[in-house]
C-alpha positions as CSV (number, residue, x, y, z in Angstrom):
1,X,-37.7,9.7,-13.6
2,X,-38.9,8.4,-9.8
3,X,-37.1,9.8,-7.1
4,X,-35.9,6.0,-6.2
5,X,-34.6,5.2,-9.4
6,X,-32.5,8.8,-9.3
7,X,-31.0,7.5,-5.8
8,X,-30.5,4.2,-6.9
9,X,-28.4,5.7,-10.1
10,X,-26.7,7.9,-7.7
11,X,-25.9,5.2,-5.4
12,X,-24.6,3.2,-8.1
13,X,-22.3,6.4,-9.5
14,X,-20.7,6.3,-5.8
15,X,-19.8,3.1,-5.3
16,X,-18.3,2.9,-8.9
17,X,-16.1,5.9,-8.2
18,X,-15.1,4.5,-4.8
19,X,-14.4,1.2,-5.9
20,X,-12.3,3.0,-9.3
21,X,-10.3,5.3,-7.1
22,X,-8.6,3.1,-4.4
23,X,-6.0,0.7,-6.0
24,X,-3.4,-2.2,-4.7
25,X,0.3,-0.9,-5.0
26,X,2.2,-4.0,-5.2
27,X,6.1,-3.7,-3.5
28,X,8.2,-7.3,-3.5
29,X,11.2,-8.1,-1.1
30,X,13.7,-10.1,-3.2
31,X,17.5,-10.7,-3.0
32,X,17.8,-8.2,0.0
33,X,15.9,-5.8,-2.7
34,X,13.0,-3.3,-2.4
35,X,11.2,-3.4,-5.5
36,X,10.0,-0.4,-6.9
37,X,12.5,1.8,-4.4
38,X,10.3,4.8,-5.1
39,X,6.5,4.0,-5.3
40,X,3.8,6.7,-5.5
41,X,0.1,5.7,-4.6
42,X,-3.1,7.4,-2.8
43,X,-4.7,7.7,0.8
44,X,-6.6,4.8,1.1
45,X,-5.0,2.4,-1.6
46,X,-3.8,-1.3,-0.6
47,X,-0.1,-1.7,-0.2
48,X,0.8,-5.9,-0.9
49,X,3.9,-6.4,0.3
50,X,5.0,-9.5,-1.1
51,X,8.2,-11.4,0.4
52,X,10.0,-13.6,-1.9
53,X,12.9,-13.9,0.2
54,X,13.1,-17.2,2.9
55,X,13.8,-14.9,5.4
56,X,11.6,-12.2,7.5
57,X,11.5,-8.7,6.6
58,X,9.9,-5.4,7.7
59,X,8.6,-2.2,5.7
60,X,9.1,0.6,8.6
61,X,8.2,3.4,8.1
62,X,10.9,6.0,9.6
63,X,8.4,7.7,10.7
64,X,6.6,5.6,12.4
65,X,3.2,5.5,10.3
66,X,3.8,1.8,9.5
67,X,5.9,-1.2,10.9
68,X,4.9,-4.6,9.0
69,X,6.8,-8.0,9.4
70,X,6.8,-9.7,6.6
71,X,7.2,-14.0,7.1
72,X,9.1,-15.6,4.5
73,X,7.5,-16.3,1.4
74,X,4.4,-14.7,2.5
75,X,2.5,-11.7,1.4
76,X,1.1,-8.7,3.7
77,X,-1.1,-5.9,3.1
78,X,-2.5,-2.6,5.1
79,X,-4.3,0.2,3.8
80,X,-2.6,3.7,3.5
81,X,-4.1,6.5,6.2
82,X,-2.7,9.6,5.1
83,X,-0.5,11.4,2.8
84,X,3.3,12.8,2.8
85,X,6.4,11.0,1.6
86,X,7.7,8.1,3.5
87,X,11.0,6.3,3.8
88,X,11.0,3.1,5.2
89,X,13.5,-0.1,5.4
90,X,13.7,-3.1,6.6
91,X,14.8,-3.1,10.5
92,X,16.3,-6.6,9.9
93,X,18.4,-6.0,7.0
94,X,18.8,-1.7,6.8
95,X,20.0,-1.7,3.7
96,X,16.8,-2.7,2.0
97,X,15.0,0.8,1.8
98,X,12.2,2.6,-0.5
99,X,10.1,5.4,-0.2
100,X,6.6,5.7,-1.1
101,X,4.5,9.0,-2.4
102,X,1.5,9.5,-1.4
103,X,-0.9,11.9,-2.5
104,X,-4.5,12.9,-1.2
């Protein structure tokens, strides 16, 4: 085997595992509802939050990692920075709330 087509397998092997190991964690506003209310995911998966609702909500974090708005019928997404548990609600409507997991 060359040298370049060792790197270029290695290169490939990466960018497979990358791309395998972050995933989009899907969470929907509906009815005044969080949905899942207890999600686990990884540091640098995709959270979608996806309001259903025709009215605004937040995910806010309690402590204070995240604050989205979400517009009505709209869908949002950030990507997760680092790990612990964290509740969040919507500031709008406090008794929508959830916590989300996540590991390494």
């Amino acid at each position: 085997m060359s040298p370049r087509w060792m790197l270029a397998a290695v290169a490939a092997l990466v960018a497979v595992s990358v791309s395998a190991r972050a995933a989009t964690v899907q969470v929907t506003m509906e009815n005044l509802v969080i949905s899942p209310a207890e999600l686990s995911a990884k540091v640098g998966d995709t959270v979608e939050l996806v309001n259903k609702d025709i009215f605004a909500h937040t995910a806010t974090a309690r402590n204070g990692d995240f604050d989205v708005t979400i517009p009505p019928k709209k869908t949002v997404t950030f990507v997760l920075k680092k790990a612990g548990a964290v509740e969040y609600y919507c500031r709008f409507h406090p008794n929508m709330k959830a916590v989300l997991t996540i590991a390494p």
